[in-house]
C-alpha positions as CSV (number, residue, x, y, z in Angstrom):
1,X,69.8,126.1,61.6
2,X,73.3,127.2,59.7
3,X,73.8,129.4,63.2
4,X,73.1,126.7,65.3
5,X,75.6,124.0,63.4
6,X,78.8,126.8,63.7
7,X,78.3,127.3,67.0
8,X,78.4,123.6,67.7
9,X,81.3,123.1,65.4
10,X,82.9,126.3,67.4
11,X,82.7,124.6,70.4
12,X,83.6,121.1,69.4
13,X,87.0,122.8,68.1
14,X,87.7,124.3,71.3
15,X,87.2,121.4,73.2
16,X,89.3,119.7,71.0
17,X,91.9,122.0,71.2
18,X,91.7,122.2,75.2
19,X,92.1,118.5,75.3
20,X,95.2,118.6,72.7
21,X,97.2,121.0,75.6
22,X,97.1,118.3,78.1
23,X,98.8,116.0,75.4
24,X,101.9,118.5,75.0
25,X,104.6,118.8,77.2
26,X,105.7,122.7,77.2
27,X,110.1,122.9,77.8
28,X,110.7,124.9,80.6
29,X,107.2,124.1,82.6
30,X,107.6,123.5,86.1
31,X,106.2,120.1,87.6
32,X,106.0,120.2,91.2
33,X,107.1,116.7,93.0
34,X,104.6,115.2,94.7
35,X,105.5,112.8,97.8
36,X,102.6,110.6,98.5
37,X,102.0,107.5,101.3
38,X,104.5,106.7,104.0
39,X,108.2,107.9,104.2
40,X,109.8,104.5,104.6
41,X,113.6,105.1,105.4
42,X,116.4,102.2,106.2
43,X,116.8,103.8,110.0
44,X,113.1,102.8,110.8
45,X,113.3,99.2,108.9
46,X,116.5,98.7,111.5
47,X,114.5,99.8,115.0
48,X,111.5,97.0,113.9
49,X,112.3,93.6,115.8
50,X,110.2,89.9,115.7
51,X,108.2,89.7,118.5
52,X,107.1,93.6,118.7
53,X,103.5,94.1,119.5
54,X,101.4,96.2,116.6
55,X,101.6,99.2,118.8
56,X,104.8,99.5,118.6
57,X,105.5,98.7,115.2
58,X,103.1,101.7,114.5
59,X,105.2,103.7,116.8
60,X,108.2,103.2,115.0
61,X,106.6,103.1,111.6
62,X,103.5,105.1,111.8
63,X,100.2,104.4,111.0
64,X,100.0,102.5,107.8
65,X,99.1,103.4,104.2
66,X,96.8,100.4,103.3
67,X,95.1,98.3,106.0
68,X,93.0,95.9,104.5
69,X,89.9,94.3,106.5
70,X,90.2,91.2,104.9
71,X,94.2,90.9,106.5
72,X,93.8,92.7,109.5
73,X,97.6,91.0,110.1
74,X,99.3,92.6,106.9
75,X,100.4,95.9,107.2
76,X,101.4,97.7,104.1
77,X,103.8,101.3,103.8
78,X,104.1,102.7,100.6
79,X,105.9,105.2,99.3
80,X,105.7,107.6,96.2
81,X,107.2,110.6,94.4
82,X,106.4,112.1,91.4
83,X,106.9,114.8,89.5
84,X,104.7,115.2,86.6
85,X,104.5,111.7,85.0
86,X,107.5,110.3,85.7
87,X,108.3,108.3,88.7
88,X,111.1,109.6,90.9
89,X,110.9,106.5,93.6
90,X,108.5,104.1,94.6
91,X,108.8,102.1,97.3
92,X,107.4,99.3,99.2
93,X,107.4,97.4,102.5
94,X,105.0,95.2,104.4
95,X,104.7,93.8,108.0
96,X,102.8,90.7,109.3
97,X,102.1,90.0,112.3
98,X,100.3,86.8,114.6
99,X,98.7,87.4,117.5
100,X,99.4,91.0,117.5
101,X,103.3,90.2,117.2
102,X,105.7,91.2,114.3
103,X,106.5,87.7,112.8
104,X,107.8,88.9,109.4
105,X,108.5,91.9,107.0
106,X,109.1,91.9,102.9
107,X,109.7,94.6,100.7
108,X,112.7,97.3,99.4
109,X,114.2,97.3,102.8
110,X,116.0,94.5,105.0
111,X,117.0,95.2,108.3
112,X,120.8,96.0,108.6
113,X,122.2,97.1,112.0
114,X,125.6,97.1,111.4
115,X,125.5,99.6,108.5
116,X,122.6,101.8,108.5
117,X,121.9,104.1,105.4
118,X,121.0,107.6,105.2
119,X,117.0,108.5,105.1
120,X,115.7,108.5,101.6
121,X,113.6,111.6,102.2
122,X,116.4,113.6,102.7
123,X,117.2,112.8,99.1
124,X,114.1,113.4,97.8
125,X,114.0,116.8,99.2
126,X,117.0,117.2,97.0
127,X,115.5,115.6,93.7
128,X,112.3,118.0,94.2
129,X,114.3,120.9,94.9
130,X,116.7,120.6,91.8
């Protein structure tokens, strides 16, 4: 009986103490950066027009992230990076359409023709690399 209780206690220590590693964060421990969803960059935001069919919203796009049955007319692109538990960007942007055709879009991009920006993937290559 006195065998059987140490070998429990034995192993409800180490479980403990497995679980308690997971709480610490080590210095010098690499995190790898993880990009999840669709890259959503100012250049494609510019090229998206009212009136474009849902073809070729995906064309200039992609295919989206989330496509909910209950909307089939809401499109939404998200975009993540992460390195460890810390949020590097997060972003998010959303297309309707009616009768197949781009009506509207909302999110962390407007369209801007005159002054486009540079991709944000390019910079998050550089955040994951340094």
């Amino acid at each position: 009986m006195r065998n059987k209780f140490i070998s429990f206690l034995f192993l409800a220590m180490l479980g403990l103490l497995l679980n308690a590693c997971s709480y610490l964060k080590f210095p010098g421990v690499y995190r790898i950066a993880v990009q999840q969803g669709n890259i959503i960059d100012q250049k494609k935001v510019n090229q998206l027009k009212m009136g474009m069919s849902k073809r070729q919203v995906q064309f200039v796009m992609g295919s989206p992230l989330i496509n909910d049955a209950f909307h089939e007319d809401r499109w939404d692109y998200i975009y993540q990076v992460r390195r460890g538990d810390e949020t590097l960007r997060n972003r998010r942007f959303t297309v309707y359409f009616e009768d197949d055709k781009l009506v509207r879009h909302e999110g962390d991009y407007e369209p801007n023709d005159a002054n486009p920006e540079e991709d944000t993937y390019i910079e998050d290559a550089e955040q994951m690399e340094g």
